[in-house]
mmCIF file of the protein (N, C-alpha, C, O) and its ligand, coordinates in Angstrom:
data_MODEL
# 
_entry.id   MODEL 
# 
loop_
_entity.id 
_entity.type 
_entity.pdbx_number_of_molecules 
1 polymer     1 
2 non-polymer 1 
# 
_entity_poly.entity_id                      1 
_entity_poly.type                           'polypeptide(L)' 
_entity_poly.nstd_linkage                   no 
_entity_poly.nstd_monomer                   no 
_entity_poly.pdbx_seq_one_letter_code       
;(UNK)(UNK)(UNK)(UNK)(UNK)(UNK)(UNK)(UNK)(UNK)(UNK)(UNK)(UNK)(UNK)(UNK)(UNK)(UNK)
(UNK)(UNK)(UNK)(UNK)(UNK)(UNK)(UNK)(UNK)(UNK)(UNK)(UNK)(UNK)(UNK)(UNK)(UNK)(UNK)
(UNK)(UNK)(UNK)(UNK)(UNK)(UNK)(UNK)(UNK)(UNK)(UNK)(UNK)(UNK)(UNK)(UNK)(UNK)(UNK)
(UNK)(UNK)(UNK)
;
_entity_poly.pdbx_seq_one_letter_code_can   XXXXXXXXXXXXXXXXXXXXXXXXXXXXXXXXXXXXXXXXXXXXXXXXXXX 
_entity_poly.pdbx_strand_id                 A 
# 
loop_
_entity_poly_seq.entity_id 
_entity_poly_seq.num 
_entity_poly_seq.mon_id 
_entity_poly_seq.hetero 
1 1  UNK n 
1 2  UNK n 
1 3  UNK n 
1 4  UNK n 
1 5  UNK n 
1 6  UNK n 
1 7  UNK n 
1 8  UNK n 
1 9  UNK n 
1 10 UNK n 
1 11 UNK n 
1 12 UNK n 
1 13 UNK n 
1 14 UNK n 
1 15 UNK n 
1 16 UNK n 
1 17 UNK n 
1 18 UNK n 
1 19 UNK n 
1 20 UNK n 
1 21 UNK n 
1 22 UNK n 
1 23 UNK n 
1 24 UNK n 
1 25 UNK n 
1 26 UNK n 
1 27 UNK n 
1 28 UNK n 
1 29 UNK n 
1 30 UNK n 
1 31 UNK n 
1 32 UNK n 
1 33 UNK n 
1 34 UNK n 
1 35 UNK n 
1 36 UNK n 
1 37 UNK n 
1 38 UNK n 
1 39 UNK n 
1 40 UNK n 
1 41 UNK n 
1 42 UNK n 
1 43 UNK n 
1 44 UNK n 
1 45 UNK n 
1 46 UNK n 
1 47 UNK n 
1 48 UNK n 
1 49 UNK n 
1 50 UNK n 
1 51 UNK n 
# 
loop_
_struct_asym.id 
_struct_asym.entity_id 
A 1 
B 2 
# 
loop_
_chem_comp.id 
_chem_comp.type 
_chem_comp.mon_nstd_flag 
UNK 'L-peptide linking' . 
ZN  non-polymer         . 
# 
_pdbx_entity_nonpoly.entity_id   2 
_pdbx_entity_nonpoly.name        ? 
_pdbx_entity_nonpoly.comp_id     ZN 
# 
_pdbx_nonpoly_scheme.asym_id         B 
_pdbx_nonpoly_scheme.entity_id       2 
_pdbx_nonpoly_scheme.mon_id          ZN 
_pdbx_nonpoly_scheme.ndb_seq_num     1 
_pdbx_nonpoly_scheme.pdb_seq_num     101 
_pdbx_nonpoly_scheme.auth_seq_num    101 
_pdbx_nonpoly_scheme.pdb_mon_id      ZN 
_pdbx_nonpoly_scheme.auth_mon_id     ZN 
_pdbx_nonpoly_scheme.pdb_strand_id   A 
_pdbx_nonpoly_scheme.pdb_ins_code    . 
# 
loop_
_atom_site.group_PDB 
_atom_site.id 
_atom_site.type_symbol 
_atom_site.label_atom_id 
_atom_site.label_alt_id 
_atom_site.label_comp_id 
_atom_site.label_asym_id 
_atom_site.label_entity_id 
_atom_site.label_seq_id 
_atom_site.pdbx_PDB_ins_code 
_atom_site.Cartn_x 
_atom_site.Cartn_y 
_atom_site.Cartn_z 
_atom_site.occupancy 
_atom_site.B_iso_or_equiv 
_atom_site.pdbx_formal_charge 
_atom_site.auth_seq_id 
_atom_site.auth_comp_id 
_atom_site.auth_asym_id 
_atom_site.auth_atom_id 
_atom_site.pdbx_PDB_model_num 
ATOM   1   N  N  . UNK A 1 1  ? 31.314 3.982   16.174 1.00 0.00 ? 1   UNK A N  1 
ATOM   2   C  CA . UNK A 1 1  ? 30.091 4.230   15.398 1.00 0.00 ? 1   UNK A CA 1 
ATOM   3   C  C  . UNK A 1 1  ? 30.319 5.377   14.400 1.00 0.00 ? 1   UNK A C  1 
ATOM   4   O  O  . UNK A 1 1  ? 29.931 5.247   13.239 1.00 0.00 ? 1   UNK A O  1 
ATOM   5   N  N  . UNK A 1 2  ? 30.994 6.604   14.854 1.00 0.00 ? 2   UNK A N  1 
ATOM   6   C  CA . UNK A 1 2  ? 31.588 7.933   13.977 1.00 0.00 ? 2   UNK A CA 1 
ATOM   7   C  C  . UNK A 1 2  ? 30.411 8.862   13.403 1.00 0.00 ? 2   UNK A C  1 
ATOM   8   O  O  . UNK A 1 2  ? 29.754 9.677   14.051 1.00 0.00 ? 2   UNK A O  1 
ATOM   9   N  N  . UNK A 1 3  ? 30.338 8.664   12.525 1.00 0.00 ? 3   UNK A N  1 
ATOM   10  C  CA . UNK A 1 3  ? 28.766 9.296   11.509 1.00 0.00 ? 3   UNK A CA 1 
ATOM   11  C  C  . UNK A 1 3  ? 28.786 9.264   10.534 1.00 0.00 ? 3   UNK A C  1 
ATOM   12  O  O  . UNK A 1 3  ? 28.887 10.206  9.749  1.00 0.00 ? 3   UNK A O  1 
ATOM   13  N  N  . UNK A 1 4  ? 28.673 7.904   10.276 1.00 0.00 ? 4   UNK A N  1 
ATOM   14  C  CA . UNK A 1 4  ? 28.361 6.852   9.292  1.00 0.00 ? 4   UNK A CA 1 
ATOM   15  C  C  . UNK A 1 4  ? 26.678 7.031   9.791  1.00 0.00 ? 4   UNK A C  1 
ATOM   16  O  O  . UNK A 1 4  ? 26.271 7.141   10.948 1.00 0.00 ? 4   UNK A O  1 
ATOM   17  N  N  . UNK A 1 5  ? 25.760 7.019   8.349  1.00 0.00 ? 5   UNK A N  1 
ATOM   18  C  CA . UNK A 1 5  ? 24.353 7.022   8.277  1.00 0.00 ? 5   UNK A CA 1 
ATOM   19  C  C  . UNK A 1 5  ? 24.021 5.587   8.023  1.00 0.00 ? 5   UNK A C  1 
ATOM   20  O  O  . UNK A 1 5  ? 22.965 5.300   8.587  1.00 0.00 ? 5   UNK A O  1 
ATOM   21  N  N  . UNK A 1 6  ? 24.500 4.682   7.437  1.00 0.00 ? 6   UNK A N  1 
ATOM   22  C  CA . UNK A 1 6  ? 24.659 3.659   7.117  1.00 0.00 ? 6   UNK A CA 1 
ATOM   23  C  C  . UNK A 1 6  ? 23.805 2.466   8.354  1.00 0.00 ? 6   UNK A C  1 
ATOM   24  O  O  . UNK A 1 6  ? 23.810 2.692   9.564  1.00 0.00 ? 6   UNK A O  1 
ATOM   25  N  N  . UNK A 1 7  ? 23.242 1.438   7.829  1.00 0.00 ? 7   UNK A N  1 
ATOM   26  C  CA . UNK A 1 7  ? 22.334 0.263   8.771  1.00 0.00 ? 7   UNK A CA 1 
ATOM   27  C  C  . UNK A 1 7  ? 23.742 -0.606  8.944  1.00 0.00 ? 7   UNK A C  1 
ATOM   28  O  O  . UNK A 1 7  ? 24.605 -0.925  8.125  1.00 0.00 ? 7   UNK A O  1 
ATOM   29  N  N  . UNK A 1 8  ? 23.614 -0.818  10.185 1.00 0.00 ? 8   UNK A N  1 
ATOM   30  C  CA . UNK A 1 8  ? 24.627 -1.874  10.650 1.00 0.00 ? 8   UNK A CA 1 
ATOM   31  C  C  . UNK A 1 8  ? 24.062 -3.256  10.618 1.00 0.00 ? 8   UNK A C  1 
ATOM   32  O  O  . UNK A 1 8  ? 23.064 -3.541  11.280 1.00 0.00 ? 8   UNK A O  1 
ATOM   33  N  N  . UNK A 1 9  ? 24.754 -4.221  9.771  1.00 0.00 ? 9   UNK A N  1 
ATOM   34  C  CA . UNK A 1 9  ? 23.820 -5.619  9.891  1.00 0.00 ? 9   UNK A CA 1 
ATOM   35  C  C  . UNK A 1 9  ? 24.501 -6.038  11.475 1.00 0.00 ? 9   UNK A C  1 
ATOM   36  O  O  . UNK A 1 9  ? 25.609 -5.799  11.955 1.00 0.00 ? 9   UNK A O  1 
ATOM   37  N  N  . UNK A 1 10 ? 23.141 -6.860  12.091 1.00 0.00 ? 10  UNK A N  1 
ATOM   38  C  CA . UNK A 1 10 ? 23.527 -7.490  13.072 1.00 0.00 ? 10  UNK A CA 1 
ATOM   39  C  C  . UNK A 1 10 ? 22.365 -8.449  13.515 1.00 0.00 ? 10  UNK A C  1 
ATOM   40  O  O  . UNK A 1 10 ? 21.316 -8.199  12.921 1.00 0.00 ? 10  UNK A O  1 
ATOM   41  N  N  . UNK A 1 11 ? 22.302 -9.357  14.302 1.00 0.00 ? 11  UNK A N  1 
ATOM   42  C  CA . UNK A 1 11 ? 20.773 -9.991  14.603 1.00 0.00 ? 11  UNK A CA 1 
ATOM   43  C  C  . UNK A 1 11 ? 19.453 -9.401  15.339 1.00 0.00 ? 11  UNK A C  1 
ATOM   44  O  O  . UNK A 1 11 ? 19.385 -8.827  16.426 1.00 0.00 ? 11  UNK A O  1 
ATOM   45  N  N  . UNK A 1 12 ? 18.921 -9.564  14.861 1.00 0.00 ? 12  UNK A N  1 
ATOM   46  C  CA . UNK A 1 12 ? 17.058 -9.526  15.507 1.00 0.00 ? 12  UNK A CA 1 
ATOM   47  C  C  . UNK A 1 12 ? 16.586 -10.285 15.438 1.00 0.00 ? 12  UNK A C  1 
ATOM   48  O  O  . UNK A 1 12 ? 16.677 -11.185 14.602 1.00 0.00 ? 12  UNK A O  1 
ATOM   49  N  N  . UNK A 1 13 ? 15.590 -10.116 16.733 1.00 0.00 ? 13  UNK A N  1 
ATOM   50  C  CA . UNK A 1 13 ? 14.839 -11.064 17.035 1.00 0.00 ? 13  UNK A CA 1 
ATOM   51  C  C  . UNK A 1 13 ? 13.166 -10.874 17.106 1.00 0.00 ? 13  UNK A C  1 
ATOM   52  O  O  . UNK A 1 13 ? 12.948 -10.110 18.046 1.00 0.00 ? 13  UNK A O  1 
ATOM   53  N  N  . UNK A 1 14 ? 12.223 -11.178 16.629 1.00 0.00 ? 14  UNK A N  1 
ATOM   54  C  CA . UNK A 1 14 ? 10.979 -10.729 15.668 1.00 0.00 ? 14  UNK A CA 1 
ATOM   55  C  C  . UNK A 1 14 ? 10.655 -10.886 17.513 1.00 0.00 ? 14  UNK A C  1 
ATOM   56  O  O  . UNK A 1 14 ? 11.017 -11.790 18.266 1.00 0.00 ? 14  UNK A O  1 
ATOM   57  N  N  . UNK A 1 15 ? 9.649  -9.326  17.897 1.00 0.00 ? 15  UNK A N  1 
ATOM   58  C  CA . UNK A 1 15 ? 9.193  -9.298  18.605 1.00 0.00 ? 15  UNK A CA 1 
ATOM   59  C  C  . UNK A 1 15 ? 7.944  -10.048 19.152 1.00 0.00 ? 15  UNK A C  1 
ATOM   60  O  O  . UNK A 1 15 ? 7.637  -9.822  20.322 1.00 0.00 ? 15  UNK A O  1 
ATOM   61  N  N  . UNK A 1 16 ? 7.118  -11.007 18.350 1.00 0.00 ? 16  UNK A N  1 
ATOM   62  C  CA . UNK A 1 16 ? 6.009  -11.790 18.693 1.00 0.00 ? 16  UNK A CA 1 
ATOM   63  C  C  . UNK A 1 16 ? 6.421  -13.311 18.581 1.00 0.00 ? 16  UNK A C  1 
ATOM   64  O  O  . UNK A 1 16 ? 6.103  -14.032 19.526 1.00 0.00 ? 16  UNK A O  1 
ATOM   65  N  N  . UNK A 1 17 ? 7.271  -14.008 17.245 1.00 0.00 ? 17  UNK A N  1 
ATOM   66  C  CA . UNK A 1 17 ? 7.175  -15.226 17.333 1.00 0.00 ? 17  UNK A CA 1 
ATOM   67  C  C  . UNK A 1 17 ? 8.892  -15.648 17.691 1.00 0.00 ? 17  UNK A C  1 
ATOM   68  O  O  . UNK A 1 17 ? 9.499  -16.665 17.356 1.00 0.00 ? 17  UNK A O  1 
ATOM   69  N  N  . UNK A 1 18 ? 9.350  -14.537 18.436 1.00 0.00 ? 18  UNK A N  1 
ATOM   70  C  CA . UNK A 1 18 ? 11.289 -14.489 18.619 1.00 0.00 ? 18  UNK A CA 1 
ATOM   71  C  C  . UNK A 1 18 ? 11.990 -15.194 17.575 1.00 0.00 ? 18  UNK A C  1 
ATOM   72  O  O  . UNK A 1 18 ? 13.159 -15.452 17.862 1.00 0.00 ? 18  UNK A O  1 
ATOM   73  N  N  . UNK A 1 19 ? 11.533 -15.633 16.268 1.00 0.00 ? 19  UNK A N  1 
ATOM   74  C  CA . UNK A 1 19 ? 12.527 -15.776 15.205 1.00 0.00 ? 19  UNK A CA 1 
ATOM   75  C  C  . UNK A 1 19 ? 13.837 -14.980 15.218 1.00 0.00 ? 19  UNK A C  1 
ATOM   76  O  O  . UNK A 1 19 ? 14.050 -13.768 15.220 1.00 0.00 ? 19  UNK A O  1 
ATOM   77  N  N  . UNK A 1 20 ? 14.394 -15.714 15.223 1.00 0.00 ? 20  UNK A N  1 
ATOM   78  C  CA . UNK A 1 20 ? 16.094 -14.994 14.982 1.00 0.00 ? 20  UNK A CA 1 
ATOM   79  C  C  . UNK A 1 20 ? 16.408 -14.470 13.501 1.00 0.00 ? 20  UNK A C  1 
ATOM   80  O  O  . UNK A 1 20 ? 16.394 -15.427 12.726 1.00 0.00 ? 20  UNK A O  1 
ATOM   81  N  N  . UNK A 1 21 ? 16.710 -13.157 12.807 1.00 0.00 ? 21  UNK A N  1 
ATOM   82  C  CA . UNK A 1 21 ? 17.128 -13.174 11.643 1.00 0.00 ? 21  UNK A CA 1 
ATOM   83  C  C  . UNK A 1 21 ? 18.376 -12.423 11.400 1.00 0.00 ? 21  UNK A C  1 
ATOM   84  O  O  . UNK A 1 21 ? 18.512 -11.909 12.510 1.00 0.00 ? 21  UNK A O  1 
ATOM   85  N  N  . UNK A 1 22 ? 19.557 -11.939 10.575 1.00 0.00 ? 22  UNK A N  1 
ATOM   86  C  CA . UNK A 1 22 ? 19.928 -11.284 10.341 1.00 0.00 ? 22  UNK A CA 1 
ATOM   87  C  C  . UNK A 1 22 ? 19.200 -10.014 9.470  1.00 0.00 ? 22  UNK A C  1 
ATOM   88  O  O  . UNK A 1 22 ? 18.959 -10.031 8.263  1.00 0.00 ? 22  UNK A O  1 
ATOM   89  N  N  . UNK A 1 23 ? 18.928 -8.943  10.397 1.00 0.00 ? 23  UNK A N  1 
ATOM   90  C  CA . UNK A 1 23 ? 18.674 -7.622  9.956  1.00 0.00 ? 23  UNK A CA 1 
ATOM   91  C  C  . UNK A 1 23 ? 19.764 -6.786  9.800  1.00 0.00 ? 23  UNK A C  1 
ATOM   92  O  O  . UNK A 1 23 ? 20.889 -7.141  10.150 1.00 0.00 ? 23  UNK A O  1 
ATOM   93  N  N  . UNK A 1 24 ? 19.525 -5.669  9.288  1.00 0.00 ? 24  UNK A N  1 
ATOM   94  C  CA . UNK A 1 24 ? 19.970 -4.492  9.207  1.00 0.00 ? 24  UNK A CA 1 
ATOM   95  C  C  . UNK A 1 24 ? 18.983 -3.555  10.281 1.00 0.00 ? 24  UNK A C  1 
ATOM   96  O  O  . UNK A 1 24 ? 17.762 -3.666  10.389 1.00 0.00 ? 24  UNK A O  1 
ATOM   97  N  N  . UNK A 1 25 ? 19.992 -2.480  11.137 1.00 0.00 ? 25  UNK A N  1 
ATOM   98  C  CA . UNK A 1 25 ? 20.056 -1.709  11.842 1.00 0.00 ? 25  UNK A CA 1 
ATOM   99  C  C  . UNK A 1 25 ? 20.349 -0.561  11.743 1.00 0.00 ? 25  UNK A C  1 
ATOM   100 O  O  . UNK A 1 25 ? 21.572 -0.418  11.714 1.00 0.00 ? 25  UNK A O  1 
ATOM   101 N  N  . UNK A 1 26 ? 19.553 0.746   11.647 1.00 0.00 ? 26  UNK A N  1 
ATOM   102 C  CA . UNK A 1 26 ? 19.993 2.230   11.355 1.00 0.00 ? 26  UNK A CA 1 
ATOM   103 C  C  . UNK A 1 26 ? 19.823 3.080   12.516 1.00 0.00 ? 26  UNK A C  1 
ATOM   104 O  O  . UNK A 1 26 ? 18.981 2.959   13.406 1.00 0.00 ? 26  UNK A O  1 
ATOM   105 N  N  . UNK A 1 27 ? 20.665 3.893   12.401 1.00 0.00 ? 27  UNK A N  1 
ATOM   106 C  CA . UNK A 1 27 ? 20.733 4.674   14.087 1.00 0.00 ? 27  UNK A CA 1 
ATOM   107 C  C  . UNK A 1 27 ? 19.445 5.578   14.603 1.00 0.00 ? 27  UNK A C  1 
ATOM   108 O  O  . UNK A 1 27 ? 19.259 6.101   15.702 1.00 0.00 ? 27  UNK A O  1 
ATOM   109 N  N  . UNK A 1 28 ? 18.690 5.573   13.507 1.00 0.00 ? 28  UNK A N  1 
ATOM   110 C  CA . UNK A 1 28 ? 17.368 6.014   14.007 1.00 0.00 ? 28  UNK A CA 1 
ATOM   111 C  C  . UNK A 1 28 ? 16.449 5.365   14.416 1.00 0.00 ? 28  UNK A C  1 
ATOM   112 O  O  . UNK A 1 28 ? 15.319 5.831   14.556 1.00 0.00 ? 28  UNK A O  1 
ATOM   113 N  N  . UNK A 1 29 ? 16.893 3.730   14.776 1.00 0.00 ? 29  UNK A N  1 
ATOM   114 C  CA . UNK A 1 29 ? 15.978 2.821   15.650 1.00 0.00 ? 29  UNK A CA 1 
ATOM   115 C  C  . UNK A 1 29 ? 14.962 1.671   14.332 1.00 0.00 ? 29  UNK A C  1 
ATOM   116 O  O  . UNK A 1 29 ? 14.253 0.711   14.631 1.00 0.00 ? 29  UNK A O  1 
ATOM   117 N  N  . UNK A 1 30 ? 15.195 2.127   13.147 1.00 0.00 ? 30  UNK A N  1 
ATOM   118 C  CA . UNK A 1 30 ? 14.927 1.410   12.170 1.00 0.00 ? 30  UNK A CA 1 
ATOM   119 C  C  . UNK A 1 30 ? 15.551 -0.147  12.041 1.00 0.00 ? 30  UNK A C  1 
ATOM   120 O  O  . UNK A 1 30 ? 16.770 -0.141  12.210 1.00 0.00 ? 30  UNK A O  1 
ATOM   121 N  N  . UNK A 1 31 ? 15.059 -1.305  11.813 1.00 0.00 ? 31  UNK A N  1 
ATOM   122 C  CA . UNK A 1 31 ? 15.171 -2.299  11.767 1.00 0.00 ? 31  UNK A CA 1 
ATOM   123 C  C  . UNK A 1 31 ? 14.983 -2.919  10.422 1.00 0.00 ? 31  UNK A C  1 
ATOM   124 O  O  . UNK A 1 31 ? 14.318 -2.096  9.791  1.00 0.00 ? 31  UNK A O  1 
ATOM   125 N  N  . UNK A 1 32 ? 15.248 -4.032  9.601  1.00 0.00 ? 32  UNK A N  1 
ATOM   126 C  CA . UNK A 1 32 ? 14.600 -4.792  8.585  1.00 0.00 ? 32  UNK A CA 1 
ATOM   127 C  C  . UNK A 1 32 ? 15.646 -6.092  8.269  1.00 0.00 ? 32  UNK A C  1 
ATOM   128 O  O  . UNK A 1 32 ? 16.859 -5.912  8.165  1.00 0.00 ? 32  UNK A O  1 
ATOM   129 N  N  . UNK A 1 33 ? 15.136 -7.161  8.158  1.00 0.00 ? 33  UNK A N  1 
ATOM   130 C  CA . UNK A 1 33 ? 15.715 -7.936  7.526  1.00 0.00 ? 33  UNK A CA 1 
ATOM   131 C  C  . UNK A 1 33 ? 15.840 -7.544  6.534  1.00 0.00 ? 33  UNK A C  1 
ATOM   132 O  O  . UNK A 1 33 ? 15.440 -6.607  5.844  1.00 0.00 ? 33  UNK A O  1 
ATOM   133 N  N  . UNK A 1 34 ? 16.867 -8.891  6.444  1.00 0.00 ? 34  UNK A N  1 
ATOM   134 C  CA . UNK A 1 34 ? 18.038 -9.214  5.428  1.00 0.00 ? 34  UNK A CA 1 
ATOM   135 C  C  . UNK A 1 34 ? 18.002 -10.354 4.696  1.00 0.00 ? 34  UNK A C  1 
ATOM   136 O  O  . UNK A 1 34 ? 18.592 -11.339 5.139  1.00 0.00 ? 34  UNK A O  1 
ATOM   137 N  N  . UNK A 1 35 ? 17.250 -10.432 3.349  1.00 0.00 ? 35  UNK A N  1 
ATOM   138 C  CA . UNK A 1 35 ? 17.318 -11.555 2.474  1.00 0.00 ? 35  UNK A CA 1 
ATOM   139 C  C  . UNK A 1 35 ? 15.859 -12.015 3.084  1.00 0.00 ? 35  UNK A C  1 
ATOM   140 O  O  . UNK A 1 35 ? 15.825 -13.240 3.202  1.00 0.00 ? 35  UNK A O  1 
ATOM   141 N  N  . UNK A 1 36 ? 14.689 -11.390 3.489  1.00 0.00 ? 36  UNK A N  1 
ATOM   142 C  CA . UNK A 1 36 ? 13.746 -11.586 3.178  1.00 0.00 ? 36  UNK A CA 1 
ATOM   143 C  C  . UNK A 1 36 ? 12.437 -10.483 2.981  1.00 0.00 ? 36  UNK A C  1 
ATOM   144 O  O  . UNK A 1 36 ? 12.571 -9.264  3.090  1.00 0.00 ? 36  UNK A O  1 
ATOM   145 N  N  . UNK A 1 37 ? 11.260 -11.121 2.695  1.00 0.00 ? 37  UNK A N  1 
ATOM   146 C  CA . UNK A 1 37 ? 10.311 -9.817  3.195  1.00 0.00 ? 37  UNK A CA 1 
ATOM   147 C  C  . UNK A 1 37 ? 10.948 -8.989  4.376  1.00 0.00 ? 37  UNK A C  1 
ATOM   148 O  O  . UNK A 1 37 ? 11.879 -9.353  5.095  1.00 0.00 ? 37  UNK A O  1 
ATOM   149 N  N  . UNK A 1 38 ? 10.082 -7.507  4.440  1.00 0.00 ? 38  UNK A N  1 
ATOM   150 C  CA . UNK A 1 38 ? 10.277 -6.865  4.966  1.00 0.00 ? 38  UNK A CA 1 
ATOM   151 C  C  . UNK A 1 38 ? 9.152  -7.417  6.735  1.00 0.00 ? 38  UNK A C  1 
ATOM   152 O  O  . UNK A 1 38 ? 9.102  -6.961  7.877  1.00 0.00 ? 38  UNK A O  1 
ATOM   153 N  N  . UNK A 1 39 ? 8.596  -8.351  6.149  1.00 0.00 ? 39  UNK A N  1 
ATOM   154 C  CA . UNK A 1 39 ? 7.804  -8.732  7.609  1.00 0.00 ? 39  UNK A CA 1 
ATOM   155 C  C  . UNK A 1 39 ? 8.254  -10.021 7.700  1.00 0.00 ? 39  UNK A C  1 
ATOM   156 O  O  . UNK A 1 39 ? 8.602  -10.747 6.769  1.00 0.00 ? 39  UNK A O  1 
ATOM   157 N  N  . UNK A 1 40 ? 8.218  -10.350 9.254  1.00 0.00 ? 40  UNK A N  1 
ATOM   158 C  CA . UNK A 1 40 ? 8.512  -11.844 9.421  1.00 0.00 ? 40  UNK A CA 1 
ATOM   159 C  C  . UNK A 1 40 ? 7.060  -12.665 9.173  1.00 0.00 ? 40  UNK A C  1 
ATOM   160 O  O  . UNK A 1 40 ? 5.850  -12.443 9.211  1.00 0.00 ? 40  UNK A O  1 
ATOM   161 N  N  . UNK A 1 41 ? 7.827  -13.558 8.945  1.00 0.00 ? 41  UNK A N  1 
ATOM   162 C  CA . UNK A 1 41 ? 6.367  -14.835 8.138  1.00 0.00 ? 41  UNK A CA 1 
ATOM   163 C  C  . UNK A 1 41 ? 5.020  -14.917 9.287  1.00 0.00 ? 41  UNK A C  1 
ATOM   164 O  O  . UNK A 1 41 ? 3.889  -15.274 8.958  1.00 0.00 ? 41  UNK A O  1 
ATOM   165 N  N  . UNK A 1 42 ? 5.307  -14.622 10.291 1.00 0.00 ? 42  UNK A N  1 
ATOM   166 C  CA . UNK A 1 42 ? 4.463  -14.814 11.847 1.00 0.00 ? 42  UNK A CA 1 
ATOM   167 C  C  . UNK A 1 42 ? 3.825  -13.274 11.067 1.00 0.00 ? 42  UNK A C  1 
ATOM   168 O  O  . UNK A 1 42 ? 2.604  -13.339 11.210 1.00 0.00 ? 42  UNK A O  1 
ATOM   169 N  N  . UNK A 1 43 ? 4.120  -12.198 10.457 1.00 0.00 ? 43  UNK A N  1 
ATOM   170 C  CA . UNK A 1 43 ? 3.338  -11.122 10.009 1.00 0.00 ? 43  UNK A CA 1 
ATOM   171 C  C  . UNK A 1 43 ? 3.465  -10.027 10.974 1.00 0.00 ? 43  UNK A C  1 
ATOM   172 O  O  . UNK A 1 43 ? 2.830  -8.976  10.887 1.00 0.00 ? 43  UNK A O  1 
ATOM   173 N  N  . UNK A 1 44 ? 4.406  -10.342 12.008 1.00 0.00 ? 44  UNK A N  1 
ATOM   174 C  CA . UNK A 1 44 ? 5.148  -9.110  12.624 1.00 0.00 ? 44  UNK A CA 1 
ATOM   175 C  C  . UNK A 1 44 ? 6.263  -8.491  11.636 1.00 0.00 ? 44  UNK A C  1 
ATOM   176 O  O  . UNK A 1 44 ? 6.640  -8.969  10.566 1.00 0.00 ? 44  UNK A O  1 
ATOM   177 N  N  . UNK A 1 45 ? 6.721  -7.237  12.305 1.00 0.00 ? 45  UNK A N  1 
ATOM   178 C  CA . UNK A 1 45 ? 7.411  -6.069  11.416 1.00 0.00 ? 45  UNK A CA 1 
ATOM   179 C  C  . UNK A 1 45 ? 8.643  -5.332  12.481 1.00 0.00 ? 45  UNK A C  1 
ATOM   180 O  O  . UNK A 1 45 ? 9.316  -4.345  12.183 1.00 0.00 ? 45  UNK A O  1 
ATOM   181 N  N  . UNK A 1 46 ? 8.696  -5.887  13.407 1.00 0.00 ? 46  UNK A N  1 
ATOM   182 C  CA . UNK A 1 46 ? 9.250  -5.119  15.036 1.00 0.00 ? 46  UNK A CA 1 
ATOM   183 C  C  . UNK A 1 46 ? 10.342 -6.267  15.255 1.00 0.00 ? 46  UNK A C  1 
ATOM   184 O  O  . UNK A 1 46 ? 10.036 -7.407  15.605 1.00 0.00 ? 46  UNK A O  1 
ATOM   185 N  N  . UNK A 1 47 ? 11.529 -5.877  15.034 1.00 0.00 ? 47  UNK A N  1 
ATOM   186 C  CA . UNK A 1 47 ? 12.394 -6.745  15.270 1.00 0.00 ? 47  UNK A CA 1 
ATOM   187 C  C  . UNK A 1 47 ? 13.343 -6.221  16.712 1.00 0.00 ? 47  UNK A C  1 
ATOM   188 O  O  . UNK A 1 47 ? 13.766 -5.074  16.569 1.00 0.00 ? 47  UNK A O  1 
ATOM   189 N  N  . UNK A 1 48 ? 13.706 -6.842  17.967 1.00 0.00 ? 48  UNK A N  1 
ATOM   190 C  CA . UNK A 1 48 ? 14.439 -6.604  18.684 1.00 0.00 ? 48  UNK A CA 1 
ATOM   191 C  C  . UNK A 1 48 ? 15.891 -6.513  18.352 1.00 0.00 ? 48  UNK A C  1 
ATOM   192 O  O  . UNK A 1 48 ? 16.102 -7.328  17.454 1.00 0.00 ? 48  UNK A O  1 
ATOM   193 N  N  . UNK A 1 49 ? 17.090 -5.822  18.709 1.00 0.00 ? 49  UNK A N  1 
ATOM   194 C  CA . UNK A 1 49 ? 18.162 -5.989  18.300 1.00 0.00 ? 49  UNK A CA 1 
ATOM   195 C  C  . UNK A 1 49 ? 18.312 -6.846  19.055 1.00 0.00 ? 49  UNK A C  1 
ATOM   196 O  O  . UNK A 1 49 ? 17.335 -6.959  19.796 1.00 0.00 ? 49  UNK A O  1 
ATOM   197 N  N  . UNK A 1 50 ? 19.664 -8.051  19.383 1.00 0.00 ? 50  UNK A N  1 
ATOM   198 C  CA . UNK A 1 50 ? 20.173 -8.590  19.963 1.00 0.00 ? 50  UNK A CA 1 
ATOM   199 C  C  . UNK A 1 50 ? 21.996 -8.164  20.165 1.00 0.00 ? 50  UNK A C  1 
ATOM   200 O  O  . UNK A 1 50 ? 22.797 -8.043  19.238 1.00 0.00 ? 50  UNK A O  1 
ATOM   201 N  N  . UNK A 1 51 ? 22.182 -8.061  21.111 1.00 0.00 ? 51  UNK A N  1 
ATOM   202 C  CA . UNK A 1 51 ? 22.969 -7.350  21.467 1.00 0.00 ? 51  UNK A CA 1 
ATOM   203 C  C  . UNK A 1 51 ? 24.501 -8.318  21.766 1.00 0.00 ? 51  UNK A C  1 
ATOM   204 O  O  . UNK A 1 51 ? 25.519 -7.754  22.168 1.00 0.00 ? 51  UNK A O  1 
HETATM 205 ZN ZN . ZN  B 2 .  ? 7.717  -13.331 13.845 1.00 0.00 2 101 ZN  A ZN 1 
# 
């Protein structure tokens, strides 16, 4: 990981309708897709990482 500030892309999974997306990940627990709105279409904003 080192200390790099940088969002790690990796998958999430939208906490209400479990859509799968590729997000971006920042070490302060920040989440957002990738290549769309910043909310999933279901109008959640809380993406789970998937690990
Ligand atoms: Zn959703």
């Amino acid at each position: 990981m080192g200390d790099s500030t940088e969002a790690e892309r990796t998958l999430g999974v939208c906490v209400h309708c479990e859509s799968v997306y590729a997000i971006r990940s920042w070490p302060n627990g920040k989440t957002r897709p990738i290549g769309t709105p910043r909310n999933c279409p279901c109008g959640e904003c809380e993406f789970r990482v998937l690990e």
